[in-house]
MMTF fields as JSON, N, C-alpha, C and O atoms, coordinates in Angstrom:
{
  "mmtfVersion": "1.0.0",
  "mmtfProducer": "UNKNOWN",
  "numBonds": 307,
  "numAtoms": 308,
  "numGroups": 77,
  "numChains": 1,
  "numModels": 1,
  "chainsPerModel": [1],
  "groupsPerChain": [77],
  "chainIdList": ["A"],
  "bondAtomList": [4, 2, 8, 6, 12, 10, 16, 14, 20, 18, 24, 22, 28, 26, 32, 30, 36, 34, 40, 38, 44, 42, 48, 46, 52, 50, 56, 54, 60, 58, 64, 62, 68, 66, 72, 70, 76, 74, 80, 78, 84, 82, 88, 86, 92, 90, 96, 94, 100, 98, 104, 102, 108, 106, 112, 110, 116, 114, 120, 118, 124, 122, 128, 126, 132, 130, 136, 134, 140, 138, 144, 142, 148, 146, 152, 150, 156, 154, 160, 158, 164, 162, 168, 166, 172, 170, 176, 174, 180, 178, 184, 182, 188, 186, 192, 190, 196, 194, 200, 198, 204, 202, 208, 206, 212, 210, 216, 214, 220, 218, 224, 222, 228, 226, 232, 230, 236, 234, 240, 238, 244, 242, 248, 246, 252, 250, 256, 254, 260, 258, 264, 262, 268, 266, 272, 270, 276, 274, 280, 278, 284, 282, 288, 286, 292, 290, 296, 294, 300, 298, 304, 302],
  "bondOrderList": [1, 1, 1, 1, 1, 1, 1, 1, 1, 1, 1, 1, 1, 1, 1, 1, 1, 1, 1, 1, 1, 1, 1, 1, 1, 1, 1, 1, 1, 1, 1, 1, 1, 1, 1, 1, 1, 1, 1, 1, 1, 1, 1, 1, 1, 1, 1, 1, 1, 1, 1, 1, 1, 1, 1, 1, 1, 1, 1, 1, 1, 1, 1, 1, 1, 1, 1, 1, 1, 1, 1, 1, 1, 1, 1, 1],
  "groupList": [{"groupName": "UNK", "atomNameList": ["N", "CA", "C", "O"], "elementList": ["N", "C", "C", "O"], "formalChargeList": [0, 0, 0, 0], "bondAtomList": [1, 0, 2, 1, 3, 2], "bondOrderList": [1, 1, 2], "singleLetterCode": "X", "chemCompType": "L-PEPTIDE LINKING"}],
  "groupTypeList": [0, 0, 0, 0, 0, 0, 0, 0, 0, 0, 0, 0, 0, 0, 0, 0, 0, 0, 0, 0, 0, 0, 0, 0, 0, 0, 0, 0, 0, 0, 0, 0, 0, 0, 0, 0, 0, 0, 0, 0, 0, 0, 0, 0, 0, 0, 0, 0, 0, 0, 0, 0, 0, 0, 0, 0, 0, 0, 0, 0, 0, 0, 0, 0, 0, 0, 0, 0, 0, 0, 0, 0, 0, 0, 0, 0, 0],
  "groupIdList": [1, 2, 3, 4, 5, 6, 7, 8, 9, 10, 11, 12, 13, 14, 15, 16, 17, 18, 19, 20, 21, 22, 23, 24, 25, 26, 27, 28, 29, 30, 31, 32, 33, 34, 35, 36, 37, 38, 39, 40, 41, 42, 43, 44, 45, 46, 47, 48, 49, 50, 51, 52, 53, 54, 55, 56, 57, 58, 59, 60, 61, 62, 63, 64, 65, 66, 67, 68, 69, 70, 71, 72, 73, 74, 75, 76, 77],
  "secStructList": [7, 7, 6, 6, 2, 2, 2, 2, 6, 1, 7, 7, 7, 2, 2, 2, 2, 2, 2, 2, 2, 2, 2, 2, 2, 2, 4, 4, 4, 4, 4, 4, 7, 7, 2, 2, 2, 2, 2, 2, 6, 6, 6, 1, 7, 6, 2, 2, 2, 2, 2, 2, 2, 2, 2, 6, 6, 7, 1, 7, 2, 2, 2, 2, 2, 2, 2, 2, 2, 2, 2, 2, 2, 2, 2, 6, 7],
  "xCoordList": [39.754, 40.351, 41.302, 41.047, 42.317, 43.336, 42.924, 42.039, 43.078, 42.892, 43.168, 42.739, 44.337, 44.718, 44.183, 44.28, 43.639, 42.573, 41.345, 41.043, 40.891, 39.565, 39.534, 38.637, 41.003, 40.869, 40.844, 40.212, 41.772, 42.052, 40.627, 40.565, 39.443, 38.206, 36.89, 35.856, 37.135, 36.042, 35.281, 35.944, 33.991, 33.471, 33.455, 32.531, 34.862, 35.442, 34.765, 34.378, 34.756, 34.358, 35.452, 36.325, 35.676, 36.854, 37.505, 38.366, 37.183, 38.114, 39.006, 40.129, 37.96, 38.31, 39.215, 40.276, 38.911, 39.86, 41.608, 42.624, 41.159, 42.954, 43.253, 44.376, 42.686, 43.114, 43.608, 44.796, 42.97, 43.249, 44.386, 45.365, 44.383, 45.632, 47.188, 48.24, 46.719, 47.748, 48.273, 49.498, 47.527, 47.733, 48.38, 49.358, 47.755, 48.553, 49.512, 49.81, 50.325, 51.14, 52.557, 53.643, 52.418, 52.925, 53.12, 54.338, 52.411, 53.139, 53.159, 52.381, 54.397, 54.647, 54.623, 54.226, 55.1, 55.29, 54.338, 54.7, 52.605, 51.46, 51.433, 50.478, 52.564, 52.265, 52.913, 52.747, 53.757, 54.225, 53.002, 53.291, 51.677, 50.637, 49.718, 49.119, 49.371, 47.616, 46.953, 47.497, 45.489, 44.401, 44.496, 44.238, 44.908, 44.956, 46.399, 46.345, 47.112, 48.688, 48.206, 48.424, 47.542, 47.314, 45.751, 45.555, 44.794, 43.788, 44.701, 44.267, 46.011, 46.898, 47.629, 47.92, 47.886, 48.809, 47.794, 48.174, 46.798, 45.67, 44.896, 44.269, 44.848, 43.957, 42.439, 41.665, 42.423, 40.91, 40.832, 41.847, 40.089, 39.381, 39.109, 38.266, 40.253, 40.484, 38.498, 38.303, 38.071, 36.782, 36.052, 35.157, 37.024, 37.216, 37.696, 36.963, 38.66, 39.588, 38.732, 38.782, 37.835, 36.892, 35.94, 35.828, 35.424, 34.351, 35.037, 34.591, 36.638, 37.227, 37.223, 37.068, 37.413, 37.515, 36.471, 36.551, 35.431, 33.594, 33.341, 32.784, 33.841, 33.732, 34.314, 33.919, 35.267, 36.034, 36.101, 37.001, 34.589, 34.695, 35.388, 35.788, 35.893, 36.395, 36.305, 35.866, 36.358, 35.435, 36.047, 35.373, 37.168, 38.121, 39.751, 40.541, 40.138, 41.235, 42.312, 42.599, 42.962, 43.404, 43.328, 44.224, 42.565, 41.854, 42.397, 42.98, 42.04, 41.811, 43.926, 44.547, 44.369, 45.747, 46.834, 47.877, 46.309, 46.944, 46.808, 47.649, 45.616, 45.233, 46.207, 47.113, 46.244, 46.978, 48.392, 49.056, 49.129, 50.298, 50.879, 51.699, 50.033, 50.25, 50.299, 51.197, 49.019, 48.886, 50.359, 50.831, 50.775, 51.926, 52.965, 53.388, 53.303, 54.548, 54.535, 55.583, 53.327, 53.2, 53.605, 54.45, 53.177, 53.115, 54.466, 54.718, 55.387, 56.926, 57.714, 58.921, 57.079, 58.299, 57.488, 58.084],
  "yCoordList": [47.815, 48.549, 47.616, 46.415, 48.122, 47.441, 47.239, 48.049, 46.136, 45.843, 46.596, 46.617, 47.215, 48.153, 49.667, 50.578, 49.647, 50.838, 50.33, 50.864, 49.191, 49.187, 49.109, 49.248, 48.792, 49.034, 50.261, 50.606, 50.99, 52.434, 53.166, 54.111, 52.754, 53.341, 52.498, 52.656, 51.472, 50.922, 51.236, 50.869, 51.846, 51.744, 50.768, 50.182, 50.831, 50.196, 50.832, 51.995, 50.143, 50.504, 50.766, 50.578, 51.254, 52.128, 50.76, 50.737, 49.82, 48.626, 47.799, 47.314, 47.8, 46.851, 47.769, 47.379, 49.374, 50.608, 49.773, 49.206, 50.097, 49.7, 48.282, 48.264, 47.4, 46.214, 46.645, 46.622, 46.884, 47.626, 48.076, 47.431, 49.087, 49.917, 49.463, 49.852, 48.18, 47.401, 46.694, 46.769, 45.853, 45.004, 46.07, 45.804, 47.267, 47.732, 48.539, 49.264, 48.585, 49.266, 48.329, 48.89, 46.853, 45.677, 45.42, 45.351, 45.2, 44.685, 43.391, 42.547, 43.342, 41.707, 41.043, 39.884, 41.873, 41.116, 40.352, 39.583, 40.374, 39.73, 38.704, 38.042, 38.047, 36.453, 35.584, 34.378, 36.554, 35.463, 35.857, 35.233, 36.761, 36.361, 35.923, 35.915, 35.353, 34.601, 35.253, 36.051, 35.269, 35.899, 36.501, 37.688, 35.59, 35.721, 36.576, 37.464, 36.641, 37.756, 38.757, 39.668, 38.94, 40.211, 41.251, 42.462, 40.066, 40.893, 41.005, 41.965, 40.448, 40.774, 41.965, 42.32, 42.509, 43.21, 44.592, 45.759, 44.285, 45.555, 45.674, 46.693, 44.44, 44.681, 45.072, 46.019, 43.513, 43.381, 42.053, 41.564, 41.465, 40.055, 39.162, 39.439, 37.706, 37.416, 37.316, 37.067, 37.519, 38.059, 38.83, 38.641, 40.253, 41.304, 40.786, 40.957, 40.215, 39.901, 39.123, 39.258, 38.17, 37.287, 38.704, 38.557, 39.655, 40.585, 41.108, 41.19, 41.908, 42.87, 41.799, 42.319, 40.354, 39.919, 39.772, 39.587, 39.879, 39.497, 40.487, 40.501, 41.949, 43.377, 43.433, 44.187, 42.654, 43.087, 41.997, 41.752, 40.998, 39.649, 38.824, 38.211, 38.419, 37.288, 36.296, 36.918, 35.042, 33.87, 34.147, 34.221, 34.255, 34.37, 34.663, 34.195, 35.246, 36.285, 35.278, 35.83, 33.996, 33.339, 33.285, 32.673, 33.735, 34.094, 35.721, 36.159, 36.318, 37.718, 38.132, 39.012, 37.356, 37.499, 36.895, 37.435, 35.662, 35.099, 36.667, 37.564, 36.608, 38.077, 38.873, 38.858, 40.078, 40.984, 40.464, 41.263, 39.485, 39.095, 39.467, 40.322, 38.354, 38.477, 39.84, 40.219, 40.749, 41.959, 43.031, 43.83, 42.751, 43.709, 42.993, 43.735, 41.64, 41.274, 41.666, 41.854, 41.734, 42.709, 43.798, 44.212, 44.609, 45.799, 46.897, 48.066, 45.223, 45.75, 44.99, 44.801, 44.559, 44.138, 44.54, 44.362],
  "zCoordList": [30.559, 31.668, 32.424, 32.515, 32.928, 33.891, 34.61, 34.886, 35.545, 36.738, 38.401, 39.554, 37.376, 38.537, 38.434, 39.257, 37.268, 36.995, 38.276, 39.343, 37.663, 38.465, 39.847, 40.678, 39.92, 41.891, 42.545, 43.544, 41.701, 42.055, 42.218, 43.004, 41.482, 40.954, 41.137, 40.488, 42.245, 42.186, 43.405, 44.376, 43.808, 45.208, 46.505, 47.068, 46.754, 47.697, 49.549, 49.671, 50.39, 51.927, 52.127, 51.28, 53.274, 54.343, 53.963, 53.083, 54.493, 54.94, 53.833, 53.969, 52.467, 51.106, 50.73, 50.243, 50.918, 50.127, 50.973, 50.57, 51.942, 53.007, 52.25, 51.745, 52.112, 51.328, 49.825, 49.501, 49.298, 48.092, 48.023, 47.649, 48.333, 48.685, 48.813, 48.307, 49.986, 50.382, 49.201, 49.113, 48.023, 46.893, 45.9, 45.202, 45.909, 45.043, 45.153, 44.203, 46.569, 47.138, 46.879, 46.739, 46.834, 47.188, 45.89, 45.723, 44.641, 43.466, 43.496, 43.941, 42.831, 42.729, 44.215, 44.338, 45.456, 46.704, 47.245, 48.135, 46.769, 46.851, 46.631, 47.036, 45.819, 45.666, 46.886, 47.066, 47.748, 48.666, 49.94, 50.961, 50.131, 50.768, 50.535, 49.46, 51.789, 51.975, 52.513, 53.277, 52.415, 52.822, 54.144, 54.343, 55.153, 56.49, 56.308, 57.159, 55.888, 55.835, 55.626, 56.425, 54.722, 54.482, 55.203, 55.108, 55.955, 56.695, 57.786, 58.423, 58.534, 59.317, 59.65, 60.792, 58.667, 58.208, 57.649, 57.749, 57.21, 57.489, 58.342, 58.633, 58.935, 60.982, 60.154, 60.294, 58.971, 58.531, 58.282, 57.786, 58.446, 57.862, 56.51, 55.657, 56.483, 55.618, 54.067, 52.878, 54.706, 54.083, 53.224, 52.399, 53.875, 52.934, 51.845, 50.871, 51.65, 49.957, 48.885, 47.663, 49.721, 49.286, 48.683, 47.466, 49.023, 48.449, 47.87, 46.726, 48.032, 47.034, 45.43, 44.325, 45.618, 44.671, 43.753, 42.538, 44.504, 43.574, 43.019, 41.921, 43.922, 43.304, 42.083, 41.193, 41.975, 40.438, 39.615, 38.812, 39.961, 38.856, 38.975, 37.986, 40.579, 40.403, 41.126, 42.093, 41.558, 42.046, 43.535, 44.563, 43.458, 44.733, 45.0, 44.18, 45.863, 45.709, 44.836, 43.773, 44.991, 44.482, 42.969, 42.389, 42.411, 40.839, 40.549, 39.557, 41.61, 41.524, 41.773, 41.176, 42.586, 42.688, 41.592, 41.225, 41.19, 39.629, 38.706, 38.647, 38.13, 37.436, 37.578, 36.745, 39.082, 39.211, 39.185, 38.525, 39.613, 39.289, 37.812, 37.477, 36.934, 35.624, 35.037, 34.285, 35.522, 34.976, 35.223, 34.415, 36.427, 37.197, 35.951, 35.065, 35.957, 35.401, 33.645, 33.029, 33.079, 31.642, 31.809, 31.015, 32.842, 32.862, 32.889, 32.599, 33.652, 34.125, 33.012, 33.163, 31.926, 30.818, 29.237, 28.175]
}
């Protein structure tokens, strides 16, 4: 499954869903944020990204954002 499958579909909280949302609203534009940019910018806690990332297997958003990077830049060539 895609990655961006499993976000779309994973039992996300009110709060991880708005993060979510945000990463995959954004695309490639995710690599120029950090944790704290983006709980900013959803008026949630760089924390959340840390759990959205464990939710989908990965050690930490930095892992979990390499991933979706790569995955978006296959996806668009």
């Amino acid at each position: 499954m895609l990655l961006q499958e499993k976000m779309k579909t994973t039992d996300f909280s009110p709060s991880e869903r708005i993060v979510a949302d945000f990463i995959l609203e954004k695309q490639e534009l995710i690599q120029d944020y950090t944790t704290t940019m983006i709980a900013g910018e959803t008026y949630t806690s760089p924390s959340i990204l840390v759990r959205i990332s464990k939710k989908l297997g990965f050690n930490g958003f930095n892992e979990l954002k390499k991933a979706f990077l790569e995955e978006v830049r296959y996806l668009k060539h």
